[in-house]
C-alpha positions, 0 to 999 in steps of 0.5 A, spaced: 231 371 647 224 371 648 220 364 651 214 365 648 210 359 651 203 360 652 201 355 658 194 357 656 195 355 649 198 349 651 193 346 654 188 346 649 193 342 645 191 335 650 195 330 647 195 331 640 202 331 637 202 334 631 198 339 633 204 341 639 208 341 633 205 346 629 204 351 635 211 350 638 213 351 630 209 358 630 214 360 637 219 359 633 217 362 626 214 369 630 222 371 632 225 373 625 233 372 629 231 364 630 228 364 622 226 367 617 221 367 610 220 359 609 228 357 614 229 352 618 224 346 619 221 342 624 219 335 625 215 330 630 215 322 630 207 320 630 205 312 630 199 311 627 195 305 623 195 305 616 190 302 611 191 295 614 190 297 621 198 295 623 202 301 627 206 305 622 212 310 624 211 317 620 215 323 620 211 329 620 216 334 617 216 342 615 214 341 607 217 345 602 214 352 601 211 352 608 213 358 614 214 356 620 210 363 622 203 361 619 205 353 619 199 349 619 197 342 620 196 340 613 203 343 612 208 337 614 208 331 610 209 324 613 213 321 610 214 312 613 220 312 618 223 306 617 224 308 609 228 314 611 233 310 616 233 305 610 236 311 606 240 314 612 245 308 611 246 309 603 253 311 602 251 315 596 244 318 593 243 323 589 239 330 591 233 328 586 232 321 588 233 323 595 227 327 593 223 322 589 224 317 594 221 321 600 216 323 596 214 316 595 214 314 601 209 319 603 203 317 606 198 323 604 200 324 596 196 331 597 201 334 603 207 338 600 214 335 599 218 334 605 224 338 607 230 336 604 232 335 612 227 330 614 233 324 613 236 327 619 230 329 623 228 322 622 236 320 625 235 324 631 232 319 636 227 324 639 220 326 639 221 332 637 226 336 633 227 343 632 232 348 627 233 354 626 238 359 623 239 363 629 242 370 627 247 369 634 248 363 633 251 363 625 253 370 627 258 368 631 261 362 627 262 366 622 268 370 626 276 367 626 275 361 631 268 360 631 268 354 631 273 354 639 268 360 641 261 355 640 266 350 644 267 356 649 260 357 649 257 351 651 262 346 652 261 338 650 254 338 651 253 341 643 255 336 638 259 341 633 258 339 625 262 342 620 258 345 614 256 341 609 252 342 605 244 341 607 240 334 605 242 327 604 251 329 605 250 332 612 245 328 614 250 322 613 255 327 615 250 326 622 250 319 621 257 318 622 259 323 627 254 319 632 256 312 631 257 312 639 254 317 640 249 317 647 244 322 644 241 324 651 249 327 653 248 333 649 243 339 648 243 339 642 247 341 634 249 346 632 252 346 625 256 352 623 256 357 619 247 355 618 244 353 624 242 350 630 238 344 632 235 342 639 230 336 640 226 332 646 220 327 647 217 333 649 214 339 645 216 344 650 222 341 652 225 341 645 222 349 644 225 351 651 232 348 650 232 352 643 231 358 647 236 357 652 241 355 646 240 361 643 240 365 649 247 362 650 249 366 644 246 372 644 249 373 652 256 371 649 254 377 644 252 382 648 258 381 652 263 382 646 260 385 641 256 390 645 256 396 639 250 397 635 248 400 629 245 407 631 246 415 627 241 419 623 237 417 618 239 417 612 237 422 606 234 419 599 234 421 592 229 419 589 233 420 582 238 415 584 233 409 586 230 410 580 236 409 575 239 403 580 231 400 579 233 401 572 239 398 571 237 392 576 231 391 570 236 392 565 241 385 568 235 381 571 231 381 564 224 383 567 221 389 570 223 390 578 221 394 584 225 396 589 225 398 596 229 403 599 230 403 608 233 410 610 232 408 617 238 410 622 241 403 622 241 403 614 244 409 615 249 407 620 252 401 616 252 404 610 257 410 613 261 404 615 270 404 615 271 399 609 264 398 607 265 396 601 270 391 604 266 387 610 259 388 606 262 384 600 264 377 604 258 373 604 251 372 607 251 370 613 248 363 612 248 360 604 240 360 605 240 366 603 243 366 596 239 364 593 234 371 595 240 375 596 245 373 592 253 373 595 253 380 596 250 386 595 253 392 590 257 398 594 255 404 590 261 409 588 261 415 584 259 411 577 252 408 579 252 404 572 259 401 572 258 398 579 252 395 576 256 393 571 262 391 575 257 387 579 256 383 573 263 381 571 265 379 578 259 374 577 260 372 571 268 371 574 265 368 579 260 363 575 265 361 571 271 359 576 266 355 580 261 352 575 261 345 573 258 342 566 252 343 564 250 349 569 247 355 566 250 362 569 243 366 572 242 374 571 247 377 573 243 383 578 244 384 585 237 383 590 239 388 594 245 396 593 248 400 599 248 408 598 254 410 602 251 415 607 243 414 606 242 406 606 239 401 602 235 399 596 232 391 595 230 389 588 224 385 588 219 383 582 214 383 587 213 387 593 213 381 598 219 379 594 223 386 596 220 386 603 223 379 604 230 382 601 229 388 606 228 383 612 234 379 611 239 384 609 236 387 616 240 381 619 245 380 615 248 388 616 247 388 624 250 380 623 256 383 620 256 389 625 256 384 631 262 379 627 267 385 625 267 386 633 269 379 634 275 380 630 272 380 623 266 377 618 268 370 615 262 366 612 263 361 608 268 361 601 265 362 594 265 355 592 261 353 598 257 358 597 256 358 589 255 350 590 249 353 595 246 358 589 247 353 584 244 347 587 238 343 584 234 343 589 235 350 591 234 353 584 227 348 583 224 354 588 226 359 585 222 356 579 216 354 582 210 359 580 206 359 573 206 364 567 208 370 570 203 375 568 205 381 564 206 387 568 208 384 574 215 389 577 212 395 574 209 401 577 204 404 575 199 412 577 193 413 577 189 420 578 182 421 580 183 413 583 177 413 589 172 412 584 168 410 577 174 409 572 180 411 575 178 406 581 177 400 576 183 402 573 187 401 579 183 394 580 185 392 573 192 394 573 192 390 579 190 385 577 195 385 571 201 384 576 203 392 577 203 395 583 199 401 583 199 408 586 192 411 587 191 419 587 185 422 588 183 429 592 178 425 597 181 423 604 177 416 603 183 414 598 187 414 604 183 407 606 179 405 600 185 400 598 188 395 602 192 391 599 201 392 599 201 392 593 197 400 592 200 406 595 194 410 596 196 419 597 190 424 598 193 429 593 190 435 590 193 434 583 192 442 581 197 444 587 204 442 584 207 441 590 203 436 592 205 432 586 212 432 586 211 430 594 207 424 591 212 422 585 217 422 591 213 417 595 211 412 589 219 412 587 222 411 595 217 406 596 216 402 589 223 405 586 220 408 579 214 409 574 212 406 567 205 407 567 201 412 568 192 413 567 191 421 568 184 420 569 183 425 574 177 430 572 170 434 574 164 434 570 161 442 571 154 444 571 151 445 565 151 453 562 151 456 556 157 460 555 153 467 556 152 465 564 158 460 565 160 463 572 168 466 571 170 461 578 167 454 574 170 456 568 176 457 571 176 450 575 175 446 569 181 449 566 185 448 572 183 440 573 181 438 567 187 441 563 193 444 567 193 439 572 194 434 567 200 438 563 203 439 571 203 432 573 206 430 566 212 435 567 213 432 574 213 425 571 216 425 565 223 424 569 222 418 572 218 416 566 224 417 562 228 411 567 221 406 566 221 400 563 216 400 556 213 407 559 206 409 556 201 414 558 194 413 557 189 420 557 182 420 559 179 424 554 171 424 552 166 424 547 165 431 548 172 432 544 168 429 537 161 430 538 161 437 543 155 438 546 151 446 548 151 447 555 158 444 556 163 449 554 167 449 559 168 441 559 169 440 553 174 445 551 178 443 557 178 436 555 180 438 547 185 441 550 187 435 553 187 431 547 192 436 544 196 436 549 196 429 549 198 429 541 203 434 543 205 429 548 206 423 544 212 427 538 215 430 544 215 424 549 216 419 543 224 420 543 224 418 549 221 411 548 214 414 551 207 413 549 202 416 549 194 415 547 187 418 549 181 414 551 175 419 549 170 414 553 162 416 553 155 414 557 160 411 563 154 412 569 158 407 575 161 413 577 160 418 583 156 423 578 151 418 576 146 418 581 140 413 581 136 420 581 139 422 575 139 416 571 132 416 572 130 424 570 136 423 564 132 418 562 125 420 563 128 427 559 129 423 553 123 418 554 127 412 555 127 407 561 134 407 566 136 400 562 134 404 554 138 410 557 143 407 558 144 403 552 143 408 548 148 408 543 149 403 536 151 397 539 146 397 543 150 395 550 152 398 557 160 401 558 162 400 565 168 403 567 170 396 567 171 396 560 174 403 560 179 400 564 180 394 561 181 398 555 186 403 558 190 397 561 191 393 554 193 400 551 199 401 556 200 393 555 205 390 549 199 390 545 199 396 543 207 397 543 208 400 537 201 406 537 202 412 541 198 418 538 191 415 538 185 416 540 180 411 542 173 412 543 169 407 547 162 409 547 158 403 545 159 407 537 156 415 538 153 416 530 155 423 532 163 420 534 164 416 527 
């Protein structure tokens, strides 16, 4: 394993304790074999003066919902040392007043709550205290003997725990295994079947001796688990994602995403002997439970029925195990594995998929490595469900406000580089979808940089191109539900007698049959979506036609009827789908200032009057056109397909 100590760094830290603290923590919070997405925690004893100006022993420890990669200063919570020792001695304490009573001896009320290890970092009698959940380490405990392979491996210089569960019981447990116990005859602890820990008075002392520990473990590895995961990737379909994400949304109670890995490694595990045998025991550490579940589903030749036989062995397994009071949870595994491709993981959120993606990563060359070490043995079910079911790990899960109402859903957009299919992107976004932006121009590819757009220069007039699009958005968000067809031109004006064959010709084929191409190739996906609709941008030339603009107008009518047609043949499937005709939208790419400014002296009118002028006397924004689209694709208007809205500010013509 890599040290990555930086001796330049360093020494811009002085003697400034807690900034040590954050960088070693940073160190350890880079390499994902030590932790992963908010595991492990570290700590740093620091005496400072309180309100009475007397000297006071705090504990600055890693708070709750903090990463160790991106930990800052303001991250760690002090907390009075000599109220953790006190608590140290209780013989019994309950999981939430161990909370409580740390909250309370907090010395800054606005810092995060400790973690639920900071009694036994306050225990460890050294500067500094560091724990990880180091993959080789936790690898090796969870093969046959590995507890007497950790004894092989570092002899008596590693104080070896039994698992216990986190919190208040192990840091007894620690308590009492160290009654006489020199602290300096050791290297370090090293729980099994979670992690490690190792600790000094020096922040670089302490972050070395953990590289070394789990270098130890890593060499032990190599010499006895030398195999890896290697062989070709795998083929996806995207079919078989999109009714996986459709039964996961089904079992969970709410629409989820999901993301596939074909990677060769993926691929590898995947074709494994016994597969569903050793992918089925159990993470590699009870930390992870609650993200990913105990196990994965294995897929076989009935895709919903082992869904559904998931379900039952869940539910099998709440009811053996649960105690009163409890509550079973959703019943939807987080992550699946496709025999001969890869993987799928299931999230609300694309960061909620990536940190599955990330741990069942791990978890797979985990298994790997244990099954040539003589099998994979995690822990049992009742250690690991009292783990998925316990209080404290169930009060992260429901930290977060009001989720918002397309949160888990996916959504397309055409003609999305600008104007009002770009703001339809924005409001979707912001309405909790992820969102797959297309649009003809190559500035697609980089107008849009957040995770959660899929940005694709696609030609939605080539067929090919559309199919090949719909395939990326299902393999990288796992389905679709929404769709704005937005996507169109506006021609130059002509009087039917001088419209040019080629204008007339290109209007049809973008502002019509691309439209009816790009519904055909969305319409099996759609039928595996969650409340699916569809909203068509139409135009006021559809209602209130105007000379000159034959060949946008009948394009457009004809969009509108197919949209109607649309609406009776897709409503069977539960699809909606409504036409917005929107007017005098001048924040697009077609309205120039020049423009703006040669319309409105056509008409006698200032920029302002122009672009005002309609009943209600107000300027629409393609903003309000989005916002519009937007609410029609919501549970608003659940129960109306068929419609056709203007947004025009009111036209005479159109009313």
């Amino acid at each position: 394993m890599n040290n990555l100590w930086n001796e330049t760094e360093a020494k811009k830290l002085k003697k400034d304790l807690l900034k040590q603290r954050v960088y070693t923590s940073r160190l350890l919070g880079a390499n994902e074999d030590l932790v992963m997405h908010g595991g492990g925690n570290t700590s740093v004893k620091i005496t400072k003066k309180n309100l009475f100006g007397e000297p006071e022993a705090l504990l600055y420890v890693k708070g709750s919902g903090w990463d160790l990669g991106t930990i800052e200063a303001e991250g760690f919570a002090p907390v009075k040392m000599d109220t953790l020792l006190k608590m140290a001695q209780m013989e019994d304490l309950s999981d939430m007043d161990m909370v409580k009573y740390q909250r309370a001896a907090m010395t800054d009320p606005s810092a995060p709550n400790p973690s639920v290890e900071a009694i036994m970092h306050a225990i460890i009698p050294f500067t500094f205290v560091d724990h990880t959940h180091a993959d080789a380490i936790v690898t090796i405990t969870n093969s046959p003997n590995g507890k007497k392979k950790i004894e092989e491996i570092f002899g008596k210089r590693m104080l070896i725990v039994p698992y216990v569960m986190p919190g208040f019981i192990l840091a007894r447990t620690i308590v009492q295994m160290t009654q006489n116990l020199d602290w300096k005859s050791i290297d370090g602890m090293i729980l099994l079947n979670h992690g490690v820990f190792s600790f000094h008075d020096n922040a670089k002392e302490s972050y070395d001796q953990m590289i070394k520990i789990v270098s130890k473990a890593e060499d032990y590895l190599k010499k006895n688990a030398s195999k890896i995961l290697k062989g070709a990737k795998g083929t996806r379909d995207a079919q078989i994602i999109a009714r996986s994400r459709k039964k996961v949304s089904e079992l969970w109670g709410s629409p989820v995403l999901a993301k596939t890995d074909n990677s060769a490694s993926a691929s590898a595990f995947s074709n494994l002997k016994d597969l569903k045998k050793i992918a089925t025991k159990g993470p590699i550490t009870p930390d992870h439970i609650i993200r990913t579940k105990q196990n994965p589903v294995v897929f076989g030749k009935d895709l919903e029925g082992d869904f559904d036989q998931f379900a039952e062995k869940y539910k099998a397994y709440f009811k053996e195990n649960k105690l009163a009071g409890q509550q079973i949870l959703d019943q939807a595994p987080r992550w699946a594995i496709v025999p001969g491709t890869g993987s799928i993981f299931y999230g609300k959120t694309v960061k909620n998929a990536q940190i599955i993606e990330d741990i069942a990563r791990h978890t797979q060359k985990a298994i790997f490595q244990a099954e040539q070490l003589g099998g994979w043995k995690p822990l049992g079910q009742a250690e690991l469900f009292e783990m998925e079911y316990w209080s404290l790990e169930q009060a992260k899960l429901k930290k977060g406000g009001q989720q918002k109402e397309m949160l888990g859903k996916v959504a397309v957009v055409t003609g999305a580089a600008s104007g009002i299919g770009k703001a339809c992107v924005q409001q979707l976004l912001a309405s909790g979808a992820v969102v797959a932006a297309l649009d003809i121009a190559p500035e697609i590819e980089t107008i849009f940089s957040q995770k959660e757009v899929l940005s694709i220069k696609c030609d939605i007039t080539n067929s090919a191109q559309i199919k090949k699009a719909i395939d990326q958005i299902i393999f990288e968000f796992g389905g679709l539900d929404l769709v704005i067809s937005n996507a169109g031109i506006f021609p130059k004006s002509a009087k039917i007698d001088s419209i040019p064959e080629a204008i007339w010709e290109k209007s049809l084929a973008v502002n019509l049959t691309s439209h009816q191409r790009f519904l055909q190739c969305c319409l099996p996906f759609l039928e595996l979506g969650i409340d699916p609709a569809i909203v068509i941008m139409g135009s006021k030339n559809v209602p209130a036609p105007g000379p000159g603009a034959a060949a946008y107008s009948v394009a457009k009518a004809g969009l509108t009827q197919l949209a109607r047609i649309a609406a009776m043949e897709f409503g069977k499937s539960g699809i909606r789908v409504n036409v917005l005709h929107p007017n005098a939208v001048y924040d697009t790419g077609i309205w120039t200032d020049e423009i703006l400014k040669a319309r409105a002296k056509h008409y006698k009118l200032s920029v302002k009057a122009y672009k005002t002028n309609n009943i209600m006397g107000v300027e629409v924004t393609s903003k309000d056109v989005a916002q519009l689209a937007v609410n029609m694709l919501s549970s608003t208007f659940s129960k109306v397909t068929g419609a056709q809205i203007p947004i025009d500010g009111g036209n005479d013509r159109v009313i």
